[in-house]
N, C-alpha and C positions, 0 to 999 in steps of 0.2 A: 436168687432163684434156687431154690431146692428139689429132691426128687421123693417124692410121698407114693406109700402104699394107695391106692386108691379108698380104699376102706378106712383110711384113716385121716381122709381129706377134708372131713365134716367142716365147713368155714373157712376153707381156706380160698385160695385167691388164684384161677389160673391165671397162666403167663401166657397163653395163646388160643388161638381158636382151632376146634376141635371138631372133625368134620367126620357124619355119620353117613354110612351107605348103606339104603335098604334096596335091596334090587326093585326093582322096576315101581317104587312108588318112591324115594325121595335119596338125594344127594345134596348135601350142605352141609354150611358152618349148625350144629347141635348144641354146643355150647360157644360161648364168645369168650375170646380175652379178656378179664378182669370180670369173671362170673364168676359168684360168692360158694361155692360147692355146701350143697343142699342134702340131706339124708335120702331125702326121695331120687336124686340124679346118680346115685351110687350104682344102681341094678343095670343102668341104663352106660352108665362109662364104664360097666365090664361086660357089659354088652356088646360091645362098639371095638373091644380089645385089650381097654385098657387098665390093665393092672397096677399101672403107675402114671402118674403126673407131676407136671413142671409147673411148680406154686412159687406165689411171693412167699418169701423166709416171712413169718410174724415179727412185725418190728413196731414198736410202741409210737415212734419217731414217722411214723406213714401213716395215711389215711388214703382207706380205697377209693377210687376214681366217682364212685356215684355217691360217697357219704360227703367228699370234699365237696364238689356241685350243691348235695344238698345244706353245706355251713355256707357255701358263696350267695347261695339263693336266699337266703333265712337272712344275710349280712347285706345285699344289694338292695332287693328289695322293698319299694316303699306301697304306700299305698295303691287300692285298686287293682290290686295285681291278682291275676294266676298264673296257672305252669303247667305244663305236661309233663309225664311221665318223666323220671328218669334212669335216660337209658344212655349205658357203652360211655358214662363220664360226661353226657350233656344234660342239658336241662332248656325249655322255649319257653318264655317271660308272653305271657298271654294278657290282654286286656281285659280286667271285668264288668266296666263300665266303658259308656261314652264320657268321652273326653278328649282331655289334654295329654300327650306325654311329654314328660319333662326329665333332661337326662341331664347330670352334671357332668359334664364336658371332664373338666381339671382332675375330678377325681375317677371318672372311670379311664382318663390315659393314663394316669399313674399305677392303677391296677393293671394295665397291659401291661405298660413296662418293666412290670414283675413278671420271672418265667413260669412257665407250667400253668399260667391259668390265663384261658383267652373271654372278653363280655363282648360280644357284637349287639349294637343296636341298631335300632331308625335311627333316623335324625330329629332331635329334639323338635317343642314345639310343632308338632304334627299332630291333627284332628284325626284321633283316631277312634274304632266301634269297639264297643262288647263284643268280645272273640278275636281281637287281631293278635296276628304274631307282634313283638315288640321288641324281642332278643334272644339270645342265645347265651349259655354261660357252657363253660367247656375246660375242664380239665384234661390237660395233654397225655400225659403219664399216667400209667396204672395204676400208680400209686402216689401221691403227693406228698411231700415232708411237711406235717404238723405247723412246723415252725411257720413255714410259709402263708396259712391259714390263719394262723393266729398275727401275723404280719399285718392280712387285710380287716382283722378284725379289729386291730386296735389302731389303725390305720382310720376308717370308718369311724370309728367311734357312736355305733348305732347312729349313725346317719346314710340313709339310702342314696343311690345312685340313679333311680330311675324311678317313676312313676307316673299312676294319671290321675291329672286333676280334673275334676267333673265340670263341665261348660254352665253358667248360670244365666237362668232367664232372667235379662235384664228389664228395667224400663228404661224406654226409646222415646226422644224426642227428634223430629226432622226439622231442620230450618233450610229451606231452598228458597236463593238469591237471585236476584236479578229484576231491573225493571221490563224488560220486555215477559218474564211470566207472572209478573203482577198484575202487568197493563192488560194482560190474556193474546197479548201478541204469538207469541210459542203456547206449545203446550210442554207442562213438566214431564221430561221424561227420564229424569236424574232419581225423583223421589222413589218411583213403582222400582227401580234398580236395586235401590240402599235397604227399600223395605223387604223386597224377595231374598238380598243377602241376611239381613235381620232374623227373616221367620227360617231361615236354614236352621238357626238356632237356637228357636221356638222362642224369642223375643216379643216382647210387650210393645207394643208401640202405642205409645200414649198420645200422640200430636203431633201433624204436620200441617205444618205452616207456609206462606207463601211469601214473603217479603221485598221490599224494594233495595235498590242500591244505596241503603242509608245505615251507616254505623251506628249511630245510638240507636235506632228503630231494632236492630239486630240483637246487639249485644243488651237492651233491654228486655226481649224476649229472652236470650237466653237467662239471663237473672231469674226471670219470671218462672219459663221450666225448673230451673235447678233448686225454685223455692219450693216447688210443686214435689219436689222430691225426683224427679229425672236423674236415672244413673248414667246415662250417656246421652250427648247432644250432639248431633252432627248436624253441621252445615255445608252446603255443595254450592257452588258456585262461586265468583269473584273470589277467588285464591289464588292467580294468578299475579305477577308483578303490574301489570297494566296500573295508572292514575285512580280508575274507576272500580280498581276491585279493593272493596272493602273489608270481607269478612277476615283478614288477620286481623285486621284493626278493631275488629268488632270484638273477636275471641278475647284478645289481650286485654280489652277494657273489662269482661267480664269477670278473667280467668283469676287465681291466685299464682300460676305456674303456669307458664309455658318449658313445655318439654324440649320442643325443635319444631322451628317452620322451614321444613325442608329434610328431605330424606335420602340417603343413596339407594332407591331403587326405580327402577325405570320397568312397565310404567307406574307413579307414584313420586316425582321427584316433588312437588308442591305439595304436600302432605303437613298439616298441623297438627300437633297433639297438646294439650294443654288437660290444665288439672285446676277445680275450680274445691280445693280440700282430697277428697278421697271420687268426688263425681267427675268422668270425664268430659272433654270438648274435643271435636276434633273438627277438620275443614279438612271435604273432601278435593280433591284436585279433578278435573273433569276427565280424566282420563277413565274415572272411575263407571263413568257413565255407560263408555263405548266399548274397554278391555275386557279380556275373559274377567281376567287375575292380575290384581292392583294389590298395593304396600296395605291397601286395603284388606284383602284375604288374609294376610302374614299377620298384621295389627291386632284385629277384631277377635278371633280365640283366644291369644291372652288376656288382652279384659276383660273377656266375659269370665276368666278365671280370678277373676279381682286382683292379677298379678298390677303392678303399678310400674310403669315402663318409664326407664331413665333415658337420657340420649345413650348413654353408650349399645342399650338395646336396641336404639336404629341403626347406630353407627354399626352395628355388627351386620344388620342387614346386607351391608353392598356387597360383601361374599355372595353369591347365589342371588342375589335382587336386581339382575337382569331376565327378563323375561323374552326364550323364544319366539313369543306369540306365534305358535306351532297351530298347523290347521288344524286339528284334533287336541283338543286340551285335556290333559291328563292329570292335573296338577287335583292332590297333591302328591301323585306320583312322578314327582319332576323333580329336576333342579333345583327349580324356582322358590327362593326362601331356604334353603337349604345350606348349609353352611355344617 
């Protein structure tokens, strides 16, 4: 910290905030700590009293607190992004599109655990709109050592930490199980369910079908969709352990990959995911029927981002993949899937 003529402060950098009294229309901070001193603020901070100011020394080895923010923001940053102003050493990671966000976990801890510069996000995997808030990027210090920037930069290696990937309208095919809604004993009220989650997501829905408790009859049809070109097949019913529920039996005869029949999340533990190339399968668990929010809602927006889910992507689920079933469902402003 140094002490400058005021008149010859042109760029420099206060150390404190600077508070103006004009009688009876305003009292406050005038200028802020770590405000760049402007030609035009000159008239105005000898106005105010002052003839002299406590600036950062120029030092080639620092970068001011809003131009660090703006290399973190430029270095974080992936697709679909905007941002707000930047003010007082922050910066807010805004949505431009509907979508996905997706945040790399490993590397945005590693940049915290560096000092002087803090990235707050959401929690990954979250359906988010054009215009949300997404995160925060925040330089501590007034000023940042260089070094430290160039740390996260080549740390990164022009690979971002956060972004959104756009939701795609898929084609939908439905397979709903069971001999008693074949025989027309019940009426389906599994399918109008899976199809209202579907168009949430402005999905195509190509065919539903109503079939009996028969595994080649099943897993025939499903062949038949996925020749047709169907990006996703789901089937609801007989997923359960019981003798008479067939549809794992069905998926696995059709599938090239099964992913996991079975999930850590409640409700959602009988869950199938399977892969038949690059098109999905899945068997819903019936819980999907009757719950708000099932392993179902957690699942469904990554697919529909073409992401290709491995077990350990479910396996991560059981953090957060117990569900309050709270009278009022708020999700996905919840816990729930949250990790």
């Amino acid at each position: 910290m140094e002490k400058v003529k005021t008149t010859q402060a042109v760029g420099l950098i206060l150390c404190h905030d600077m508070t103006q009294i004009i009688k009876d229309e305003f009292k406050g901070p005038r200028f802020r700590k770590g405000h760049v001193v402007e030609e035009a603020d000159i008239p105005v901070l000898l106005s105010m009293g002052k003839e002299y100011l406590y600036v950062w020394e120029n030092d080639p080895h620092l970068v001011h607190e809003d131009e660090g923010v703006e290399i973190l923001y430029h270095q974080c940053a992936g697709n679909n992004l905007s941002r707000s102003e930047v003010k007082e050493g922050k910066v807010e990671i805004l949505a431009a599109c509907d979508g996905l966000l997706k945040v790399d976990t490993k590397r945005l801890n590693t940049i915290n655990a560096m000092d002087d510069i803090i990235i707050a996000t959401r929690h990954g995997n979250t359906v988010v709109r054009k215009g949300d808030r997404l995160a925060g990027i925040r330089v501590v210090p007034l000023a940042i050592q260089r070094a430290k920037l160039e740390a996260v930069t080549e740390f990164l290696k022009n690979e971002s930490i956060i972004e959104v990937v756009p939701i795609k309208r898929k084609k939908i095919a439905i397979i709903n199980t069971g001999n008693e809604i074949y025989h027309g004993i019940i009426s389906d009220v599994f399918g109008p369910v899976v199809i209202k989650k579907f168009r949430e997501y402005n999905c195509k829905i190509i065919e539903q079908v109503i079939l009996p408790d028969s595994t080649a009859m099943v897993s025939t049809k499903i062949n038949e969709l996925l020749e047709k070109g169907v990006e996703i097949v789901v089937c609801t019913g007989g997923m359960s352990v019981d003798p008479d529920d067939i549809t794992p039996a069905a998926i696995r005869s059709a599938c090239t990959e099964v992913i996991s029949y079975g999930a850590p999340v409640l409700p959602g533990a009988m869950f199938m995911l399977a892969y038949h190339g690059n098109q999905v399968i899945m068997g819903l668990p019936g819980c999907v029927m009757y719950a708000g929010r099932t392993i179902f809602d957690l699942v469904l927006p990554r697919l529909l981002t073409d992401e290709k889910l491995c077990k350990k992507d479910l396996v991560n689920l059981g953090e957060g993949g117990f569900c309050l079933n709270c009278e009022i469902c708020t999700f996905p402003n919840c816990g729930f899937g949250s990790h």
